[in-house]
MMTF fields as JSON, N, C-alpha, C and O atoms, coordinates in Angstrom:
{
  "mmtfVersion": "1.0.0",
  "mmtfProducer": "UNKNOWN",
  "numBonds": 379,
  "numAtoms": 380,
  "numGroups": 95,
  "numChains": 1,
  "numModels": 1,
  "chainsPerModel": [1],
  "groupsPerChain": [95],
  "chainIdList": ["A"],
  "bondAtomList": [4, 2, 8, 6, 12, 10, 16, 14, 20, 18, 24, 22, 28, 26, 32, 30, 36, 34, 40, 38, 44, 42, 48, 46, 52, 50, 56, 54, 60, 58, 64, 62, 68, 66, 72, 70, 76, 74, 80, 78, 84, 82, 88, 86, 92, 90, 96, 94, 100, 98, 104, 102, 108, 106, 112, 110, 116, 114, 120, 118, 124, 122, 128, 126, 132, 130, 136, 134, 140, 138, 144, 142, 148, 146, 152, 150, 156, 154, 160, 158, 164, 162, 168, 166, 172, 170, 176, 174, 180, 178, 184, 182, 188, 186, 192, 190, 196, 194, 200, 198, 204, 202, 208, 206, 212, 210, 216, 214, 220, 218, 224, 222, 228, 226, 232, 230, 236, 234, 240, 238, 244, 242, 248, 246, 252, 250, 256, 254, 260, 258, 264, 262, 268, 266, 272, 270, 276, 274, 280, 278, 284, 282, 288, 286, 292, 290, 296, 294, 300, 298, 304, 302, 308, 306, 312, 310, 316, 314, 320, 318, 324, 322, 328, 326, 332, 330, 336, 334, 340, 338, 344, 342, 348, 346, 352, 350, 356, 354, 360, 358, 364, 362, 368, 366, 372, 370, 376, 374],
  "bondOrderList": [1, 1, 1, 1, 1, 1, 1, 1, 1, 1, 1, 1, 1, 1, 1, 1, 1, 1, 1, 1, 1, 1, 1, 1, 1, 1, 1, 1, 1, 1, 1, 1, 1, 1, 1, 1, 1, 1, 1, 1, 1, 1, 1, 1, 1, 1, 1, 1, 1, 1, 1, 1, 1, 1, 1, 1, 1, 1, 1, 1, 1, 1, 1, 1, 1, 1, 1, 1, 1, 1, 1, 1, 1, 1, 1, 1, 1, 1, 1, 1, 1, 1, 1, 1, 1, 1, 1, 1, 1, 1, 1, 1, 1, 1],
  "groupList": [{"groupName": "UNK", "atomNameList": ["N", "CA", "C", "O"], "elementList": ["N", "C", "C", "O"], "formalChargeList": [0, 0, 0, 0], "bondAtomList": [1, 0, 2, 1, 3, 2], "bondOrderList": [1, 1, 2], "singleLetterCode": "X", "chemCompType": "L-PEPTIDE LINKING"}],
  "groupTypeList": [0, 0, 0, 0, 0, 0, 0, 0, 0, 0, 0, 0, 0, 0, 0, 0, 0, 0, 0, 0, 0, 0, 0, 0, 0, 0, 0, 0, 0, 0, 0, 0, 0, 0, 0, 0, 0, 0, 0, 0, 0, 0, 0, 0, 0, 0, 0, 0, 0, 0, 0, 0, 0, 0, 0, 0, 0, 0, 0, 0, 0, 0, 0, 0, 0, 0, 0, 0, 0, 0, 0, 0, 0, 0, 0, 0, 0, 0, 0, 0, 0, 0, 0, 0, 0, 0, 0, 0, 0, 0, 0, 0, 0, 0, 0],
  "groupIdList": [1, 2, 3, 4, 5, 6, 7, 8, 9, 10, 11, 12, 13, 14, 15, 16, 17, 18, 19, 20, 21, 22, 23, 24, 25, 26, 27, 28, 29, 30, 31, 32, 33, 34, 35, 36, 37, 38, 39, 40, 41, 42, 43, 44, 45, 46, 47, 48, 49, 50, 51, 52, 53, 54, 55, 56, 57, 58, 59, 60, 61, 62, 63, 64, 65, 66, 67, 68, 69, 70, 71, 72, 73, 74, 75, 76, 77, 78, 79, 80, 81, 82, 83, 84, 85, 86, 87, 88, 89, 90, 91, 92, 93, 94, 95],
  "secStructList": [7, 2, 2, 2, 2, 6, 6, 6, 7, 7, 2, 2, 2, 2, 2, 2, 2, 2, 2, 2, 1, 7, 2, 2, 2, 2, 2, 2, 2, 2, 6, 6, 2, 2, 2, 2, 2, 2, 2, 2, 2, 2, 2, 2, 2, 6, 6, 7, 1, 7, 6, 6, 6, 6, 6, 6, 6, 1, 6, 6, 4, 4, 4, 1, 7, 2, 2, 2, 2, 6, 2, 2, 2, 2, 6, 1, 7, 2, 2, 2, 2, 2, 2, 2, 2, 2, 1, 7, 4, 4, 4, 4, 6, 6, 7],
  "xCoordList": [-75.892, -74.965, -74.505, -73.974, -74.818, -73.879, -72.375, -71.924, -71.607, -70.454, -70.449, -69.616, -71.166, -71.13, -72.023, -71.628, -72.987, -73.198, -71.623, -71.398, -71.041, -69.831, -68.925, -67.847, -69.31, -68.108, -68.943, -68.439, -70.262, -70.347, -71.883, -72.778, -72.275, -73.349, -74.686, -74.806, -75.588, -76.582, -77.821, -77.675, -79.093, -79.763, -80.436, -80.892, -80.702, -81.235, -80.099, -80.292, -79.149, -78.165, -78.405, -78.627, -78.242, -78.562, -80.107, -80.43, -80.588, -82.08, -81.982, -82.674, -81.092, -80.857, -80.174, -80.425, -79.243, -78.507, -79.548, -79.313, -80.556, -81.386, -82.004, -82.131, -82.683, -83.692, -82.886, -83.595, -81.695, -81.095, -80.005, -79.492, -79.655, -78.769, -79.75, -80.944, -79.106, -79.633, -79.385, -78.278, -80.269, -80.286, -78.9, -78.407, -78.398, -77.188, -76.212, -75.278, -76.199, -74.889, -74.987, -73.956, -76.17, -76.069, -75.624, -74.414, -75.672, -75.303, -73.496, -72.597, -73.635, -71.881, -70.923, -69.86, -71.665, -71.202, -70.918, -69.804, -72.136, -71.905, -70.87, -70.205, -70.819, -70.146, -68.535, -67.582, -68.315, -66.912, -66.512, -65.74, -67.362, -67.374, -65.732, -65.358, -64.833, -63.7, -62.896, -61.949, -63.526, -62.688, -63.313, -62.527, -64.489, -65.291, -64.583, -63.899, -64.638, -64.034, -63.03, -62.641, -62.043, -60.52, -60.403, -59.933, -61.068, -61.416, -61.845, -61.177, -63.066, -63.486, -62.305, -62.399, -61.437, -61.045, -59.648, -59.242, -59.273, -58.277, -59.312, -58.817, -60.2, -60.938, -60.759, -60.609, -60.818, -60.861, -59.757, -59.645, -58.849, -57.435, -56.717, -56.027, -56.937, -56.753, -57.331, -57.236, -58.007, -59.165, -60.154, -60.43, -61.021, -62.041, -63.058, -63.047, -63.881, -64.946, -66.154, -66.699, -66.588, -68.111, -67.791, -68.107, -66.99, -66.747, -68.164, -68.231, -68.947, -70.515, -70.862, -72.011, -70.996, -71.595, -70.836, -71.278, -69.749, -69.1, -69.39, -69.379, -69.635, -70.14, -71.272, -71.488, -72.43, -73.904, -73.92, -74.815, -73.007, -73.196, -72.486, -72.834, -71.367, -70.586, -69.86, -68.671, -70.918, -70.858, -70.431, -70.898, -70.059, -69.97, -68.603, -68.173, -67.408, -66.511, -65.47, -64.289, -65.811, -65.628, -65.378, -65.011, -65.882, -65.667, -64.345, -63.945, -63.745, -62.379, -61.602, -62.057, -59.942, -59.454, -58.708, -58.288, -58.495, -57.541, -56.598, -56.524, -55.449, -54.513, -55.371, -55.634, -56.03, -56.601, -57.584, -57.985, -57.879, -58.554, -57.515, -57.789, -56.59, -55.719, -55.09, -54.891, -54.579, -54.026, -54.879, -54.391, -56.362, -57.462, -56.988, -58.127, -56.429, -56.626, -55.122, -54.91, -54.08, -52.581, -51.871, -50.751, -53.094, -52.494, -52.625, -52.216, -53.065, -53.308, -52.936, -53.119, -52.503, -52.832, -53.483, -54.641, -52.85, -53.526, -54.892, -56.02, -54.327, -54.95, -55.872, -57.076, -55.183, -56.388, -57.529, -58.723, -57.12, -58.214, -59.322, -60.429, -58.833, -59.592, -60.608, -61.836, -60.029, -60.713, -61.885, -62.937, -61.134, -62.408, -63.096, -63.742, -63.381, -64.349, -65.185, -66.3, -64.965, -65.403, -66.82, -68.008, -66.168, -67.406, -68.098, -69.237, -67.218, -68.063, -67.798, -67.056, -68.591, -67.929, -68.174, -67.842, -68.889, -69.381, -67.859, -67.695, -66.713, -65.645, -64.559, -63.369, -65.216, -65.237, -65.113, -64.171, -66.212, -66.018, -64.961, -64.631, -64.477, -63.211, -61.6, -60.606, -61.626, -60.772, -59.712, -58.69],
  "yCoordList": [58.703, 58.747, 60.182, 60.612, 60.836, 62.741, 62.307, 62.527, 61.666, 61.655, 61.645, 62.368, 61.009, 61.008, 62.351, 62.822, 62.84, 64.508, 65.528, 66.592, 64.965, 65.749, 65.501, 66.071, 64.756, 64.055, 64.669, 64.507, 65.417, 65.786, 64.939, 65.598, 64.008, 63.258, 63.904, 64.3, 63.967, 64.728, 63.766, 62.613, 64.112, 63.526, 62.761, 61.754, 62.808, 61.639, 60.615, 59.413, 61.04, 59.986, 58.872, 57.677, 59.857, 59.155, 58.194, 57.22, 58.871, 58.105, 56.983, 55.996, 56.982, 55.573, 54.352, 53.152, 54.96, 53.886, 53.439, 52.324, 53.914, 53.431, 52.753, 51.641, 52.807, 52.087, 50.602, 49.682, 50.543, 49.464, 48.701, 47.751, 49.043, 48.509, 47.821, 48.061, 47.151, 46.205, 46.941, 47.475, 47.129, 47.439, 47.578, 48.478, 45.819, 45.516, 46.308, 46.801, 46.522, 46.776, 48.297, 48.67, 49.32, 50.488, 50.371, 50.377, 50.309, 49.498, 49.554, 50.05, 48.774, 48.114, 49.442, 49.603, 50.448, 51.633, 52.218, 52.316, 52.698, 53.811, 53.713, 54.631, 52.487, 51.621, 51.794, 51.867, 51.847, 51.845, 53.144, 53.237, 54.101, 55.546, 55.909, 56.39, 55.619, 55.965, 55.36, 55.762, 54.166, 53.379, 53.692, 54.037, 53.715, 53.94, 55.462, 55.526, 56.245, 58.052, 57.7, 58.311, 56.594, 56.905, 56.287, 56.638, 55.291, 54.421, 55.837, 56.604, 55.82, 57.412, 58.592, 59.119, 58.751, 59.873, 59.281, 59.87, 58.502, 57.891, 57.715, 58.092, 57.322, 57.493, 58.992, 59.398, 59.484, 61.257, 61.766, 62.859, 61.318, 61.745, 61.034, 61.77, 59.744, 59.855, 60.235, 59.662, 61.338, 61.71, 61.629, 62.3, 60.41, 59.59, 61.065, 61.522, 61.559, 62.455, 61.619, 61.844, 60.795, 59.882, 58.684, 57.495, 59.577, 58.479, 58.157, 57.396, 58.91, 58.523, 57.869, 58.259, 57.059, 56.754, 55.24, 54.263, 55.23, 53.849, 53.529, 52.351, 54.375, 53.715, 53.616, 52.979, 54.279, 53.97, 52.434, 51.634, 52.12, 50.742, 48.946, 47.766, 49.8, 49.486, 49.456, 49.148, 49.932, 50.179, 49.041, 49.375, 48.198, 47.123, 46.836, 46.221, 47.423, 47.061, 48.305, 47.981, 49.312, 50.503, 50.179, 50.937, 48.215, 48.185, 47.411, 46.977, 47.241, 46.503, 47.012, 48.104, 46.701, 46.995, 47.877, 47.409, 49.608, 50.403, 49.858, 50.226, 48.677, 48.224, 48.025, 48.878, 47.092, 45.837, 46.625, 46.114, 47.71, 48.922, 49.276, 49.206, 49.564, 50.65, 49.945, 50.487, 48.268, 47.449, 47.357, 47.373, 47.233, 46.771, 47.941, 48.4, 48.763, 50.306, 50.639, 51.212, 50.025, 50.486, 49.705, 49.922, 48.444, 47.747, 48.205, 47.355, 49.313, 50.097, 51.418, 52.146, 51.932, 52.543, 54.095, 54.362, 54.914, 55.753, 56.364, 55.878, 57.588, 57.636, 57.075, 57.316, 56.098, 55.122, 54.661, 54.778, 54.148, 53.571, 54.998, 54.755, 56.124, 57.146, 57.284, 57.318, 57.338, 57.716, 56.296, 56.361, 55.223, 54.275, 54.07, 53.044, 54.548, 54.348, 55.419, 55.173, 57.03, 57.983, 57.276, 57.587, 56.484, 55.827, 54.877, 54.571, 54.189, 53.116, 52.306, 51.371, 52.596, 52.334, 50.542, 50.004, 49.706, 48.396, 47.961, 47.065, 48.429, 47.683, 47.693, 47.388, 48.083, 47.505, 46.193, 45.57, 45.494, 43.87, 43.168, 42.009, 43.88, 43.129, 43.427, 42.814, 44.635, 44.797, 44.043, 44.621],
  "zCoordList": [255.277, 254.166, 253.893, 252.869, 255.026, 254.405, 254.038, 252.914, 255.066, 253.971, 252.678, 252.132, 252.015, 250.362, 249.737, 248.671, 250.275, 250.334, 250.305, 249.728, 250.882, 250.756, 249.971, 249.803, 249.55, 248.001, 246.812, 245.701, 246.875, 245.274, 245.528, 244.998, 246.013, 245.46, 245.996, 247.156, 245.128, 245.63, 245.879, 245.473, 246.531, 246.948, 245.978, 246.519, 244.744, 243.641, 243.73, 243.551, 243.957, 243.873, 245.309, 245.501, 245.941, 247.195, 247.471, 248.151, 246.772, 246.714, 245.813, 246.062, 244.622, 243.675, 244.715, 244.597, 245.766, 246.479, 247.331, 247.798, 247.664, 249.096, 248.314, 248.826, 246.902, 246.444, 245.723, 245.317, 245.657, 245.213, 245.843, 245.252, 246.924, 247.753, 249.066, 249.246, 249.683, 250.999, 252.03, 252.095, 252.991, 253.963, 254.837, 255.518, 254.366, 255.221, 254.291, 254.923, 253.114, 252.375, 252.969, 253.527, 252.933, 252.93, 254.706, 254.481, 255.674, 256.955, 256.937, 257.615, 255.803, 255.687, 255.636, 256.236, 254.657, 253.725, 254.842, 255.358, 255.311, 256.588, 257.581, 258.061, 257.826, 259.19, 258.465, 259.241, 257.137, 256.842, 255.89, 254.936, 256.554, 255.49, 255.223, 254.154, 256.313, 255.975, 255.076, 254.401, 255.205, 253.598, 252.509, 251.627, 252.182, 251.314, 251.066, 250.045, 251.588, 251.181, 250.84, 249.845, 251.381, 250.723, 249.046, 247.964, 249.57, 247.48, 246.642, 245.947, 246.98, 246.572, 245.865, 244.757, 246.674, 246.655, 245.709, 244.707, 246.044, 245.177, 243.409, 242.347, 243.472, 242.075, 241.475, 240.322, 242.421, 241.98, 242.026, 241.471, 242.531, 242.514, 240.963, 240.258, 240.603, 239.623, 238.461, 237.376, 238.752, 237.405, 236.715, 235.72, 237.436, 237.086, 237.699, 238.842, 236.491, 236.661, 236.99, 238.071, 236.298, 236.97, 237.905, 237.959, 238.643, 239.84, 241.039, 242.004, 240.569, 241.644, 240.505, 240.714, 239.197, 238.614, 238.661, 238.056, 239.4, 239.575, 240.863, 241.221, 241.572, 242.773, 243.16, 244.191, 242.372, 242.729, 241.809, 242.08, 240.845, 240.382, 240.895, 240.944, 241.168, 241.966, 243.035, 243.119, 244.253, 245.622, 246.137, 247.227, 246.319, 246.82, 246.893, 247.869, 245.432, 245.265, 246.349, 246.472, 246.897, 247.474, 249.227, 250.125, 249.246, 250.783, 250.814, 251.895, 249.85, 249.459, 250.152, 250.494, 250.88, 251.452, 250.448, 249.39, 250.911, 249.987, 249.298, 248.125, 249.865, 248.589, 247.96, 247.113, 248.033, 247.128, 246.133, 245.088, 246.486, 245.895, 244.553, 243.355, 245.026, 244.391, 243.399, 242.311, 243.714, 242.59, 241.676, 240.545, 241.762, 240.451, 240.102, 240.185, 239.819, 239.002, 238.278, 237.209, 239.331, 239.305, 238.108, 237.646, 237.601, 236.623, 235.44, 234.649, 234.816, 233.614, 233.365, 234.341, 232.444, 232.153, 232.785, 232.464, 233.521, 234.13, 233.047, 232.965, 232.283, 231.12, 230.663, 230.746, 230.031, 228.908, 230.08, 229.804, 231.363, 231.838, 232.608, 233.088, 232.572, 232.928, 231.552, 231.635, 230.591, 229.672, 228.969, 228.333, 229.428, 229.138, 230.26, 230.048, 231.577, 232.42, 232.349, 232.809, 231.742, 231.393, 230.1, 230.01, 229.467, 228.256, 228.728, 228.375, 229.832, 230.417, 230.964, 230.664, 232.258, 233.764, 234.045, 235.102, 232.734, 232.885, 233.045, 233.873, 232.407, 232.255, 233.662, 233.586, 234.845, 236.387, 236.155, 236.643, 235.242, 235.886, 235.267, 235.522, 234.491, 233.601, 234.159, 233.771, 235.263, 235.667, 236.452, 236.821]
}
């Protein structure tokens, strides 16, 4: 998982994903690091600061195909939805 070493995430972080993800999912991650970096980086491009705190919870949603990525997000609100995932990133599942 160094790719995500290089996005900012440091090794506690990295140690929360090994202890709660599946073998196969962490497998899945690696195997599709380049999609996973571009979701990523599109989170951070639009401003989202605890963007490792959406994906150590919500890793799963990060193997989505980039559109299909980018529409859950493109339907709000740039702003407002930066600033309510900043308070709380639970509201992923309502998206």
């Amino acid at each position: 998982m160094k790719f995500l070493q290089k996005m900012s995430f440091t090794q506690k972080d990295l140690d929360y994903l090994n202890e709660n993800a599946s073998f196969v999912m962490i497998d899945s991650l690696e195997k599709n690091k380049k999609l996973v970096t571009a979701n990523l980086n599109y989170l951070m491009d639009l401003g989202v600061k605890n963007y490792r705190d959406i994906f150590l919870e919500y890793y799963d949603l990060f193997l989505l195909d980039n559109s299909n990525f980018t529409s859950i997000f493109n339907k709000y609100d740039r702003e407002d939805l930066v600033d309510k995932l900043a308070k709380n990133v639970a509201i992923i599942e309502y998206l």
